[in-house]
C-alpha positions in Angstrom: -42.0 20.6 -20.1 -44.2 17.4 -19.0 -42.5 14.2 -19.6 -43.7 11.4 -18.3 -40.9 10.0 -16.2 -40.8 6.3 -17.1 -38.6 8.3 -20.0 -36.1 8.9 -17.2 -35.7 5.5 -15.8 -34.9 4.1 -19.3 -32.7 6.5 -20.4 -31.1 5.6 -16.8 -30.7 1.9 -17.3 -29.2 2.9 -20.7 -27.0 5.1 -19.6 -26.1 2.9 -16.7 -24.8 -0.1 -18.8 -24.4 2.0 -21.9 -26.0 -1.0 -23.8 -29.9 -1.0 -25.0 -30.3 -4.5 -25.1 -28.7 -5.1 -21.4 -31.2 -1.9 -20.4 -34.1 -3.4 -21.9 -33.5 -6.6 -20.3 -33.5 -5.0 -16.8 -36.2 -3.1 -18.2 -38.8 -6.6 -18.6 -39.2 -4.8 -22.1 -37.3 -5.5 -25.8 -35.0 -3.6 -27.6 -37.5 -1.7 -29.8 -39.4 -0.3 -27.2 -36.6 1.0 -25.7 -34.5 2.6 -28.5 -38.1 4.2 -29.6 -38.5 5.9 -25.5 -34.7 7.2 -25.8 -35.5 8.8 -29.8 -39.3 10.3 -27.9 -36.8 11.7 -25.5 -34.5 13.4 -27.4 -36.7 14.6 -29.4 -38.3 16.0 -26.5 -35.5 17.5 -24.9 -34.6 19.1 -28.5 -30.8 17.2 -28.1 -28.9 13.7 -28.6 -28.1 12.5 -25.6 -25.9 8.9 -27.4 -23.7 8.3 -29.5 -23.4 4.9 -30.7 -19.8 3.2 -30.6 -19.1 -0.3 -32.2 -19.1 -1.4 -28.3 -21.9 0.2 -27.3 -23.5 3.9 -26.6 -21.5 6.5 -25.3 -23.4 10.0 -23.7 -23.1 13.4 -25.4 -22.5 16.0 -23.2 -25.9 17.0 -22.6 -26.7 12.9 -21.7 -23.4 13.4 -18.9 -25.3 16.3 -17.6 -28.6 14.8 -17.7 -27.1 11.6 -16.1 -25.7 13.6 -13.5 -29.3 14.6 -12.0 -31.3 11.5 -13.1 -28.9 9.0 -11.3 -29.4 10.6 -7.9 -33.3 11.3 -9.1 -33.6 7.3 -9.5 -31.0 6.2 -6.4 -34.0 8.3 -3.9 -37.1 6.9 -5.5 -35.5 3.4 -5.8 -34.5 3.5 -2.1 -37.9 5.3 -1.2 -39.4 2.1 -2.5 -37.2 -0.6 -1.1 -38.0 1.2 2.2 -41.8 1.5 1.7 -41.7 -2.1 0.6 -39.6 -2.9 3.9 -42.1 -1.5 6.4 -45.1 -3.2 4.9 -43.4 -6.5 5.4 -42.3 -5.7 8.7 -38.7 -5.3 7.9 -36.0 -2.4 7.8 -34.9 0.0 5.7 -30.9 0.6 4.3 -28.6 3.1 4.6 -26.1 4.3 2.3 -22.7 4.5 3.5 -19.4 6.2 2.1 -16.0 5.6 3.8 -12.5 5.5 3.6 -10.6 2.5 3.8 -8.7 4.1 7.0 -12.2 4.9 8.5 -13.7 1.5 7.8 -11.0 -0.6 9.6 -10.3 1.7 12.5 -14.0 2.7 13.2 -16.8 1.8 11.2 -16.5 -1.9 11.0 -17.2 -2.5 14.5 -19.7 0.2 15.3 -21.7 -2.0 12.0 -21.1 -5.0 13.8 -22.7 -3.7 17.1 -25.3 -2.1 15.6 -26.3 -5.4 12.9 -26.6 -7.2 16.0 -29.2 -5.1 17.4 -30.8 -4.2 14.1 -30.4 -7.2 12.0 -33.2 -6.1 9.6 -32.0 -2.9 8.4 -29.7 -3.7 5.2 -26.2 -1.5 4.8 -25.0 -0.3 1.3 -20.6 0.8 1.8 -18.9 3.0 -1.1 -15.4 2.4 -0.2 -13.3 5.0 -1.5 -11.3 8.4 -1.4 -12.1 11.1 1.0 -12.6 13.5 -2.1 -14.6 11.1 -3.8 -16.6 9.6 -0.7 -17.7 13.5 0.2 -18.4 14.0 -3.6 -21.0 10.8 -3.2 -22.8 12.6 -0.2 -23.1 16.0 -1.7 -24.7 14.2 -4.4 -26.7 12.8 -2.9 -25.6 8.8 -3.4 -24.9 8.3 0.3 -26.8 9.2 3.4 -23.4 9.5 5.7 -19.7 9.8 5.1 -16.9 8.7 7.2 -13.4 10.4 6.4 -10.4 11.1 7.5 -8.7 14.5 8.2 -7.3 16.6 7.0 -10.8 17.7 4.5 -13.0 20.6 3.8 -16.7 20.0 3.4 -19.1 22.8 2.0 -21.4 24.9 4.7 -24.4 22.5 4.2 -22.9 19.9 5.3 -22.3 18.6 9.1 -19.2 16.9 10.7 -19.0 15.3 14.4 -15.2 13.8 15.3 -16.0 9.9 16.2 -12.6 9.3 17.0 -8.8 9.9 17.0 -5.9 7.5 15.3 -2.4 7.8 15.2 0.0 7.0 12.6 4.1 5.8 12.8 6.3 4.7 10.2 7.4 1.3 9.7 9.1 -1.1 7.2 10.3 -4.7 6.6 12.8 -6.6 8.0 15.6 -5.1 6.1 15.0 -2.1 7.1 15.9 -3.2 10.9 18.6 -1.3 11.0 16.3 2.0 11.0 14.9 1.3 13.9 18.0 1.0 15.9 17.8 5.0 16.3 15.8 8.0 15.7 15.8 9.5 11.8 14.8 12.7 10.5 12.5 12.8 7.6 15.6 14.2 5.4 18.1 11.0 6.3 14.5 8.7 5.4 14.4 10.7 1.9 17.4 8.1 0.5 14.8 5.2 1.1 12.1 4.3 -1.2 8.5 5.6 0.4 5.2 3.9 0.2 1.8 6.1 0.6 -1.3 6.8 -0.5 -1.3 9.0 -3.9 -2.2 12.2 -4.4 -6.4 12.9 -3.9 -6.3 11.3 -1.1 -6.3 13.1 2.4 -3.3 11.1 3.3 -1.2 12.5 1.1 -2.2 16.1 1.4 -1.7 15.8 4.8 2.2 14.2 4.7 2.8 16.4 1.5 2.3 19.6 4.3 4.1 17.8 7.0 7.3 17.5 4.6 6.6 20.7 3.5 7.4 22.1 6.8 10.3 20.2 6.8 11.3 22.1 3.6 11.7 18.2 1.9 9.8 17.6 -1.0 6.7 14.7 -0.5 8.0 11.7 -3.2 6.7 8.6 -3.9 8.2 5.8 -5.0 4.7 3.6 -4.9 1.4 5.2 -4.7 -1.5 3.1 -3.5 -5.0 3.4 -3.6 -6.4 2.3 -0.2 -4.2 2.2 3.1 -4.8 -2.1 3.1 -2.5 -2.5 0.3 0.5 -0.7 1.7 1.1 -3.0 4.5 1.8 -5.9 2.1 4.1 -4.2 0.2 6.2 -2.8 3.2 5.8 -6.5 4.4 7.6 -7.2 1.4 10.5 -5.0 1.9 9.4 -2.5 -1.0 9.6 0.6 0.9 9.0 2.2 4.3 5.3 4.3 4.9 3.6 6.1 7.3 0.3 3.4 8.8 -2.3 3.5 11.3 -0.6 2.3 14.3 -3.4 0.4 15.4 -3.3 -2.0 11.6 0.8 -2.0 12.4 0.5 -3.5 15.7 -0.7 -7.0 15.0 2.6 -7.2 12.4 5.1 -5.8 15.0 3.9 -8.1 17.5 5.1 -10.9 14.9 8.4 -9.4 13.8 6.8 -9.0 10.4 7.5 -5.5 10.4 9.6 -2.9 12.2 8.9 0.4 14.0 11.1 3.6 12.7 11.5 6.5 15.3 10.9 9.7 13.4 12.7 12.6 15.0 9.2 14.8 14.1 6.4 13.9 16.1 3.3 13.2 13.2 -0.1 15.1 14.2 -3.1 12.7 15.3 -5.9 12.2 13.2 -9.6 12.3 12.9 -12.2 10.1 11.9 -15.7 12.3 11.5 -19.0 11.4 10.3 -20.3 13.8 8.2 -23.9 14.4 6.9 -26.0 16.7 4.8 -28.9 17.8 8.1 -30.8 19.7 5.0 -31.6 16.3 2.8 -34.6 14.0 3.7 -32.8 10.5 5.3 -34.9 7.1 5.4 -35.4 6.1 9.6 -32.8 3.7 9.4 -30.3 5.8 8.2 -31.4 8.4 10.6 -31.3 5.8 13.6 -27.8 4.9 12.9 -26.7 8.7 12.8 -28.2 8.4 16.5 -26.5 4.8 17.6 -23.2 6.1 16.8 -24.0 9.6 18.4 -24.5 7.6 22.2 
């Protein structure tokens, strides 16, 4: 089957902001043009990939599917040429970064700061999200390296090298002083409202097993997305949560929070890099790997 690709990168812009006229705006080209590439294409492809909504297109099943390969298709040619483009101007590439919220603020933020200083050139790209989903991204091939938290499994292809090790301790808000006047086990803390990252993230698998050893049942009373926003809500006396030590200290130090002794002592935890050795990497991306690897 020979189509010509500039096919691909307009049904990608369409399917991207699910909107022809927004597409074809990108695009340098009209409406027309646009809806008559997407009707060649179909027809080509022998399928519908939109249906049209009253606010806007929505893909068929075979557009998801298609979607699913052109995106990553487009993300390496479009990076290919902002790197080509780069080097002829005497400039550097970027790199594609997933990580965690945990891994960002106890790791990577500082090893970017070193390394902007001696490669200001070189532009960075972060996806910020959940272990499951940041790994998802590189086996898709939308990042060139992860950074994630334990505890996580990663397919055979991929590669994972330990950066560094974190510890975390439970703490709450001022009313909760009285906790900290002596050790608790996790079953006289289960009367207390708890405060944690919800379930998908690596966090909560990991405290889900450690209550499970306990023979306690893991429950929630506030799930959060990303480890920055629990700190303001056990600042704010809503609960009591397991946090990095190293993000807790600052607030301790104040009297803005309070440390809880837990009579179980919590398993350290890893930050790793991981990568995908098989897939092609642009040099800057490749460089960095080595930086951090010193």
């Amino acid at each position: 089957m020979d189509i010509n690709f500039e096919y691909y990168k307009i049904f990608y812009y369409v399917a991207k902001y699910k909107n022809i006229t927004k597409a074809a705006g990108v695009l340098k080209s009209n409406q027309p043009n646009v809806t008559r590439v997407i009707k060649l294409l179909e027809s080509q492809l022998n399928c519908a990939l939109f249906i049209r909504e009253p606010r806007g297109l929505k893909l068929t099943e075979e557009g998801k599917r298609l979607y699913e390969h052109v995106e990553v298709a487009c993300h390496h040619l479009f990076n290919a040429e902002a790197e080509l483009s780069s080097l002829g101007e005497g400039l550097g590439g970027t790199i594609e970064i997933g990580v965690t919220e945990t891994a960002l603020h106890l790791y990577l933020m500082d090893k970017i700061c070193e390394f902007k200083k001696s490669y200001p050139e070189i532009k960075i790209k972060i996806r910020n999200n959940t272990t499951p989903e940041v790994i998802d991204d590189l086996n898709g091939g939308k990042t060139d390296i992860a950074f994630i938290t334990n505890p996580f499994s990663v397919s055979e292809k991929l590669t994972s090298r330990k950066m560094t090790e974190f510890h975390e301790i439970l703490v709450g808000g001022s009313i909760y002083e009285e906790l900290a006047e002596s050790r608790k086990t996790l079953k006289e803390l289960c009367s207390y409202p708890l405060i944690g990252l919800g379930n998908g993230t690596a966090t909560y698998e990991l405290y889900k097993a450690v209550f499970s050893e306990a023979k306690i049942d893991y429950e929630l009373d506030m799930e959060v997305a990303t480890a920055n926003l629990m700190l303001p809500l056990i600042q704010n006396d809503l609960g009591i949560g397991f946090v990095p030590e190293a993000l807790a200290e600052p607030l301790l130090e104040k009297k803005e929070l309070v440390q809880i002794d837990v009579d179980m002592k919590m398993p350290p935890r890893d930050i790793q890099m991981v990568w995908d050795k098989g897939v092609g990497k642009s040099w800057a991306a490749e460089l960095f790997i080595k930086y951090l690897e010193k």
